[in-house]
C-alpha positions as CSV (number, residue, x, y, z in Angstrom):
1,X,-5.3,-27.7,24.6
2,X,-4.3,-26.2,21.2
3,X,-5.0,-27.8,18.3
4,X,-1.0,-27.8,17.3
5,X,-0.2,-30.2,20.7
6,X,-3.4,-32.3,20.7
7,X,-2.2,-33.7,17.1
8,X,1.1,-34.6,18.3
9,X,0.1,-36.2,21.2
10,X,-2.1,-38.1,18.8
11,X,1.0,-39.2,16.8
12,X,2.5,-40.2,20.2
13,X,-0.2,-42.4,21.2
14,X,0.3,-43.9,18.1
15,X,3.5,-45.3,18.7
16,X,3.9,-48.6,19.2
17,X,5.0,-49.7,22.5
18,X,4.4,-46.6,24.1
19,X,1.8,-47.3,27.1
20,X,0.1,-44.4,28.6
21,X,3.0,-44.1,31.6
22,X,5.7,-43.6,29.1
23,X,4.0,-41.3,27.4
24,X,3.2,-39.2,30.2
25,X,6.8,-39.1,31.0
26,X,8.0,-37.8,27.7
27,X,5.1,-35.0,27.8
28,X,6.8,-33.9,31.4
29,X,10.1,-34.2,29.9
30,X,10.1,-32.3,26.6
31,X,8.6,-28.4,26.4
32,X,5.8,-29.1,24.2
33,X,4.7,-32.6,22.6
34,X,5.9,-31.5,19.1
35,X,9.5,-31.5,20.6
36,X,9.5,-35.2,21.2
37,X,9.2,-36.2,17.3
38,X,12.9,-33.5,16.9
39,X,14.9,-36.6,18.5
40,X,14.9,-40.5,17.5
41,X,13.5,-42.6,20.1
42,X,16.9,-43.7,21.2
43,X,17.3,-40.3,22.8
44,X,13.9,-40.5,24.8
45,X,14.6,-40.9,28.5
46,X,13.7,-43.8,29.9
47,X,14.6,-44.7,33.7
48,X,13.7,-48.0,34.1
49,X,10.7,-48.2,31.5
50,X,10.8,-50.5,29.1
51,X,10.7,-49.1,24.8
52,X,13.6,-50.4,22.2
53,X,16.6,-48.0,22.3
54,X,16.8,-49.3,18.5
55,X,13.3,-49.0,18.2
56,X,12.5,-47.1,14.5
57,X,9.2,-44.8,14.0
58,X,7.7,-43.5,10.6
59,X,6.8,-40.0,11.4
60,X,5.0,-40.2,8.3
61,X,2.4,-43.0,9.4
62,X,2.0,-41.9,12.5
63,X,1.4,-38.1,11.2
64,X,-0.9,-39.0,9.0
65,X,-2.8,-41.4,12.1
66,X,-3.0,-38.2,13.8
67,X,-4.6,-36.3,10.9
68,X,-7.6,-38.6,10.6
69,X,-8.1,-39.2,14.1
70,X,-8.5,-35.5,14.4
71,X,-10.9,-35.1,12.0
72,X,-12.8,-38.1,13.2
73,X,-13.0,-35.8,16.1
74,X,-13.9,-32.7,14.6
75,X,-16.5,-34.4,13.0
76,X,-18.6,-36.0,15.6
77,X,-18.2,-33.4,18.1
78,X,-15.6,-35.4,20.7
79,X,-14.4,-33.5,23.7
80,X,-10.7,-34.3,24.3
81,X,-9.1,-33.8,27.9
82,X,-5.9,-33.8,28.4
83,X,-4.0,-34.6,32.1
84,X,-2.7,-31.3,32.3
85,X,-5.9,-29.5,31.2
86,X,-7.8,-27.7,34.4
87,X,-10.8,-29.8,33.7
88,X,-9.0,-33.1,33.7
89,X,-10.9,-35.2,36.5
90,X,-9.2,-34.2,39.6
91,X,-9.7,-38.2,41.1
92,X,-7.5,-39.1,38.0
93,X,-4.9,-36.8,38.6
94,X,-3.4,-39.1,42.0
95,X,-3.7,-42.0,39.9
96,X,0.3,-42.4,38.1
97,X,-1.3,-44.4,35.4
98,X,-4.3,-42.2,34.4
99,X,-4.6,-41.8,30.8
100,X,-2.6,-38.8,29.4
101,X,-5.5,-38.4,26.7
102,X,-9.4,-38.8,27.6
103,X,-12.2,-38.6,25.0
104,X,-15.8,-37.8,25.6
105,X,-19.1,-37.2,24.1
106,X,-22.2,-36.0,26.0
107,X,-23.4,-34.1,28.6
108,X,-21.3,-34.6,32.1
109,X,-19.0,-32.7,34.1
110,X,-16.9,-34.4,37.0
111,X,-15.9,-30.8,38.9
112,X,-17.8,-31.0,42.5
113,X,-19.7,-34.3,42.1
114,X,-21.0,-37.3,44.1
115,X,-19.0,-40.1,42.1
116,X,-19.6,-43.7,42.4
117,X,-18.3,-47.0,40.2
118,X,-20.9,-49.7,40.5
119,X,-19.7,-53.1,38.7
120,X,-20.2,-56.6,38.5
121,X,-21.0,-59.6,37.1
122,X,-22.3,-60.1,33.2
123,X,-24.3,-63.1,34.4
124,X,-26.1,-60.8,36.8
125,X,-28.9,-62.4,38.6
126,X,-32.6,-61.1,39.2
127,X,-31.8,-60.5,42.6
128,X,-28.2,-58.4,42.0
129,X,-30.0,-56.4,39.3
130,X,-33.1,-55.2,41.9
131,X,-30.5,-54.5,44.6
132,X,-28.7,-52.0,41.7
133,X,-31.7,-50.2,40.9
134,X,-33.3,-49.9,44.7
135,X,-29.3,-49.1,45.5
136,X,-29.4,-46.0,43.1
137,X,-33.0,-45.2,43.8
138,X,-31.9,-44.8,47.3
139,X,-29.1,-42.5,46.5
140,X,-30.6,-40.5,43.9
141,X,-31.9,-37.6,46.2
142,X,-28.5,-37.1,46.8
143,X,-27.3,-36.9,43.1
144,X,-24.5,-39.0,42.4
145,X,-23.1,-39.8,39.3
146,X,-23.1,-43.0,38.4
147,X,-19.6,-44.6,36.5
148,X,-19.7,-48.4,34.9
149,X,-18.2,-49.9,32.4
150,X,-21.8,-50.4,30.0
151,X,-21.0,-54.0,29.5
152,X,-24.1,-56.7,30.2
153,X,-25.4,-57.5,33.5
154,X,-24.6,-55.1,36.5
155,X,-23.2,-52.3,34.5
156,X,-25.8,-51.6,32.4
157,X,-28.2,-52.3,35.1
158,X,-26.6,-49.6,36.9
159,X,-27.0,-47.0,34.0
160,X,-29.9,-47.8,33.1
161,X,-31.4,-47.1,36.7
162,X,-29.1,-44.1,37.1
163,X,-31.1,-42.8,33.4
164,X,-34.4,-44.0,35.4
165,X,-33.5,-41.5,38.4
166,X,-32.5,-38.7,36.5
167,X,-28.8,-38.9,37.5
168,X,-26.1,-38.3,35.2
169,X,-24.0,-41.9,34.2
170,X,-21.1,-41.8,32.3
171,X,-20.4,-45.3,30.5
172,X,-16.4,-45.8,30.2
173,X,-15.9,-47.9,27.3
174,X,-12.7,-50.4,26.0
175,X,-12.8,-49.1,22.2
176,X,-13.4,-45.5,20.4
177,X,-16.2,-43.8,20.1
178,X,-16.8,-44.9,16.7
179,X,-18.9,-47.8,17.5
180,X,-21.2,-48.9,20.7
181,X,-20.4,-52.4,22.7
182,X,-22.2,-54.2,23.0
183,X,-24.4,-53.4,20.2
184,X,-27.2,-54.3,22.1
185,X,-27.0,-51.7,24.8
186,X,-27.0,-48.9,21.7
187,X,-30.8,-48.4,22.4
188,X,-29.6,-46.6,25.3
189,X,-27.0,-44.1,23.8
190,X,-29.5,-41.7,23.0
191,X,-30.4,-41.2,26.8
192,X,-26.7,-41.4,28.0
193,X,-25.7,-38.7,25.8
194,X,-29.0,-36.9,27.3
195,X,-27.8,-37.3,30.9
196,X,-24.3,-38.4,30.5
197,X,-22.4,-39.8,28.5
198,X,-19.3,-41.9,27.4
199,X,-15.3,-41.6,27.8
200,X,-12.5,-43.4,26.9
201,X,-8.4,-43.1,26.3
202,X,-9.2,-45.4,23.1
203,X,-8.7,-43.6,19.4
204,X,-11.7,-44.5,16.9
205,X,-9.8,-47.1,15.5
206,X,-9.4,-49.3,18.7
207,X,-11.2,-52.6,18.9
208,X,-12.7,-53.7,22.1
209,X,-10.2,-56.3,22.7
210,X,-9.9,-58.5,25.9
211,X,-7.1,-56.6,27.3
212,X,-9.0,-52.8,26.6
213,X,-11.6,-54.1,29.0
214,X,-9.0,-54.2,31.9
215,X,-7.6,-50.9,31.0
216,X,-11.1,-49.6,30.9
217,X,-10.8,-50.9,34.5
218,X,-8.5,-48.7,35.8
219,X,-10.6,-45.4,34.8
220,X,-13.9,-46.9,36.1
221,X,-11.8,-47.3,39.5
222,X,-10.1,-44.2,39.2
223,X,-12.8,-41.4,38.5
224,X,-14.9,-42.4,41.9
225,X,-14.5,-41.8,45.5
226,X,-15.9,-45.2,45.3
227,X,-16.2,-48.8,44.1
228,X,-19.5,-51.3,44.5
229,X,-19.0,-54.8,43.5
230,X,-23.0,-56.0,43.2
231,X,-22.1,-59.6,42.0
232,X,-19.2,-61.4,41.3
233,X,-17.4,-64.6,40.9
234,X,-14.5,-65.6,42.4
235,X,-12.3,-64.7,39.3
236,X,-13.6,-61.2,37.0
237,X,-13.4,-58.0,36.0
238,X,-15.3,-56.8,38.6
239,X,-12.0,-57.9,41.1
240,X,-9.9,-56.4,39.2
241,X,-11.9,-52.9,39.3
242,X,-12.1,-53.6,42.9
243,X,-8.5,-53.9,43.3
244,X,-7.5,-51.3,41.8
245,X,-9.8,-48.9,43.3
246,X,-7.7,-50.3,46.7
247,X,-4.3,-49.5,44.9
248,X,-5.8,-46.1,44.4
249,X,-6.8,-45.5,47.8
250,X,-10.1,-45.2,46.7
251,X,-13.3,-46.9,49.1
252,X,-14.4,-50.1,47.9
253,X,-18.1,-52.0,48.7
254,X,-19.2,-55.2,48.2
255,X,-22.7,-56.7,48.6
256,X,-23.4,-59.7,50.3
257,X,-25.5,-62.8,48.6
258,X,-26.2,-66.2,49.8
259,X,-23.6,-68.1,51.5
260,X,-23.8,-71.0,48.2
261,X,-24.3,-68.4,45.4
262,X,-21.8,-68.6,42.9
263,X,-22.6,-64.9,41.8
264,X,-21.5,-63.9,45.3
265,X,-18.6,-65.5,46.0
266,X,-16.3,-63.0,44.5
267,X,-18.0,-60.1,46.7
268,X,-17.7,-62.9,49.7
269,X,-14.0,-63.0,49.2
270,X,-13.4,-59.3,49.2
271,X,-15.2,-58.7,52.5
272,X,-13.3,-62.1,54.5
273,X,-10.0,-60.4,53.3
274,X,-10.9,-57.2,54.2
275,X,-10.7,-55.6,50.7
276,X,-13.9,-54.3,51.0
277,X,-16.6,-53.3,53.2
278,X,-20.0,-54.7,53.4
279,X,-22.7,-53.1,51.5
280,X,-26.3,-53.7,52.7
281,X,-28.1,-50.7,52.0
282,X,-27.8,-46.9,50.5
283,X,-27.7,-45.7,54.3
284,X,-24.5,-48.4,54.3
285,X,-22.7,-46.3,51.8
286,X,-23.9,-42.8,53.2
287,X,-22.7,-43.6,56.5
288,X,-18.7,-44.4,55.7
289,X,-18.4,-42.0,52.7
290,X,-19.7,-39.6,55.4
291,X,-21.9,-37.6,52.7
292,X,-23.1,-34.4,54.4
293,X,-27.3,-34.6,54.1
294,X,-28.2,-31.4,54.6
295,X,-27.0,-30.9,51.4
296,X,-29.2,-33.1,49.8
297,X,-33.0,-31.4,48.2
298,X,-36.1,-33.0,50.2
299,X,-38.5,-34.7,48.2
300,X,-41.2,-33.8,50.2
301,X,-42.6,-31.2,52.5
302,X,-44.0,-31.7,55.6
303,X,-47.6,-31.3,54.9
304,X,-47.3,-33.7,52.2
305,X,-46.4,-36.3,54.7
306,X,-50.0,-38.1,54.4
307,X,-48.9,-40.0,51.3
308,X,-46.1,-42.1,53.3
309,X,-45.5,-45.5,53.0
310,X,-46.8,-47.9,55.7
311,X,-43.3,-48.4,57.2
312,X,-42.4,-44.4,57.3
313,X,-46.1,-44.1,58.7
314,X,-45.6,-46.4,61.6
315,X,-41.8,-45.1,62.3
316,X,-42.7,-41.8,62.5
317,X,-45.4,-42.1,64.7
318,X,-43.3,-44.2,66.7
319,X,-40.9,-41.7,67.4
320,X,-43.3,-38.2,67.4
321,X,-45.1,-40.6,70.5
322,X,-41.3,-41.4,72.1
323,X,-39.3,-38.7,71.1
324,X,-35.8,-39.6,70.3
325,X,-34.6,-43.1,70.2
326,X,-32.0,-45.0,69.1
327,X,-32.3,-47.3,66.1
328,X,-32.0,-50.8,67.8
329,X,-35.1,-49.9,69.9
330,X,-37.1,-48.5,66.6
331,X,-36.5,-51.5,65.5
332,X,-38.3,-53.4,68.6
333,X,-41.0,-50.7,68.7
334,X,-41.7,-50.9,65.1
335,X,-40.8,-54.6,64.6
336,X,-38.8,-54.2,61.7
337,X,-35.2,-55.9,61.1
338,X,-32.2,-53.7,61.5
339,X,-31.2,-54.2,57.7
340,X,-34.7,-52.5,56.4
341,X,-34.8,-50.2,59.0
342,X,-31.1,-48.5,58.2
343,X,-32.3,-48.2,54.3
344,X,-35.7,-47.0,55.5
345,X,-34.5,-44.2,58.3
346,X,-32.2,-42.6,55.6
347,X,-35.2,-42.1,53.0
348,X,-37.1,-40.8,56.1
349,X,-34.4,-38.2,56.2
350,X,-33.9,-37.5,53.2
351,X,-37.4,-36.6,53.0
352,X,-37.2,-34.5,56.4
353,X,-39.0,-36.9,58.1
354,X,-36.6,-37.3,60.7
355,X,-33.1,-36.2,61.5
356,X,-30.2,-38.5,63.0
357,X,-28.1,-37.5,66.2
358,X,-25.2,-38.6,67.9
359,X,-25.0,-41.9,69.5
360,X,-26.9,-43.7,67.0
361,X,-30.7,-41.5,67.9
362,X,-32.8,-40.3,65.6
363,X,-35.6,-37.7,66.3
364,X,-39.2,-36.9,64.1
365,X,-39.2,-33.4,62.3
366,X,-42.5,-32.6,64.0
């Protein structure tokens, strides 16, 4: 984007009462974004969207705005993106209120990737946070990148395991990239920047106020193929990330907690009214994004196979003595619940221990 447009859509944003869908309509309606400022704001097409036909603007205030947030971005190195750049997030692009403006810092790229939001509750519990990490652990030979929205609880649990896994996580935050919020969680910057990174549509002066947060929402939703609710009460911003990733079209997850836990009764809701499906395990998630395996680097080769776990051990000898079998009867043969065995047969594949076939079989890699 030159430099000449990028300040003028600056100034734009600036504008009071301008939201990001107005603004993307007078960026489609006007040649370039300098043109916009040549007419008053009574002139500025509207169908249907509300902005003050009588509504005033000092050029002058919001010129000068525009200066000093570009230098505020020359200065610390921000990438800007705008929606009709090439490199715009293609997952944002179907999305009518995507931000016309996005502002980075780091190291992340969203061309060709495994994307996945995982949200929830700030009042996480013990038990939501060690689902997160085994969750991404799970996943990580596959290389996802991980989206949240760095705020307490599940979100930061999520980047924080992403950081432990190696996998790139991109915090989207509800302010500018002057400052980090929570200040607590800027102990971690260093290694997001490292292996991700942060965005937002916010300019360096934006506070995070309440109603940021559920903006913020909308681009967590928007930038994955899909949505995991860990924990969440009945009423959140984890809900509202959840429905909006439905608006979108997007996939949404939500995982299951005791019948009586408050923390799960949010997640509850979205599976009883079909909103979302039920998440139990990685191999859960695999399964109904259809994510192609074989495209996934094994961890292990097969002469290093004498350093499995008990489980693997006693699977995979199950199956090299039967051949192929179908899961329901691993699980009778090798005693072990459904549920584990699901999340335990995909890290068996994923370490070319074994290979799935049709009708629900799997088979050892001998």
């Amino acid at each position: 984007m030159r430099h000449e447009d990028l300040f003028y859509v600056l100034a734009l944003l600036k504008v009071e009462g301008v939201g990001g869908v107005y603004a993307r309509k007078l960026l489609e309606n006007y040649p370039s974004p300098s043109d916009i400022f040549t007419e008053k704001p009574k002139h500025w097409p509207r169908s249907g969207i509300r902005f003050p036909a009588t509504k005033s603007i000092d050029k002058d205030q919001l010129f000068k705005a525009a200066e000093a947030e570009l230098l505020f971005i020359e200065q610390n190195q921000i990438t800007t993106t705008y929606f009709k750049d090439a490199d715009y997030p293609s997952a944002l692009e179907h999305c009518t209120d995507a931000p016309v403006l996005l502002f980075s810092k780091g190291h992340f790229n969203f061309k060709n990737r495994k994307i996945i939001s995982i949200v929830g509750t700030r009042q996480a519990t013990a038990a939501g946070i060690e689902f997160c990490r085994q969750l991404i652990s799970d996943l990580a030979p596959l290389d996802p990148m991980i989206v949240s929205g760095y705020a307490y609880g599940i979100d930061i649990a999520a980047h924080v395991s992403a950081l432990e896994n190696n996998l790139t996580t991109v915090g989207v935050l509800a302010h500018g990239l002057d400052q980090i919020y929570p200040k607590k969680h800027q102990k971690y910057a260093p290694q997001m920047f490292y292996n991700g990174g942060f965005l937002t549509e916010f300019t360096s002066d934006s506070q995070p106020l309440r109603e940021n947060f559920i903006r913020r929402n909308r681009i967590v939703a928007g930038l994955s193929e899909a949505t995991i609710v860990v924990e969440s009460a009945m009423k959140g911003g984890s809900l509202i990330t959840a429905q909006m990733a439905n608006d979108y079209g997007r996939e949404v997850f939500a995982v299951p907690g005791r019948v009586n836990d408050t923390m799960s009764q949010g997640c509850h809701q979205l599976i009883k009214t079909h909103r979302a499906q039920i998440l139990t395990s990685a191999a859960d998630l695999v399964y109904q994004l259809n994510w192609d395996l074989k495209q996934a680097p094994k961890i292990r080769q097969k002469q290093l196979f004498f350093d499995l776990e008990p489980s693997e051990q006693k699977v995979y000898e199950f199956l090299k003595t039967t051949g192929k079998e179908q899961i329901d009867w691993i699980a009778r043969g090798c005693e072990i619940p459904i549920y584990e065995l699901s999340s335990l047969l995909l890290q068996m594949e994923l370490k070319g221990l074994v290979t799935p076939l049709p009708g629900k079989y799997f088979e050892a890699i001998v």
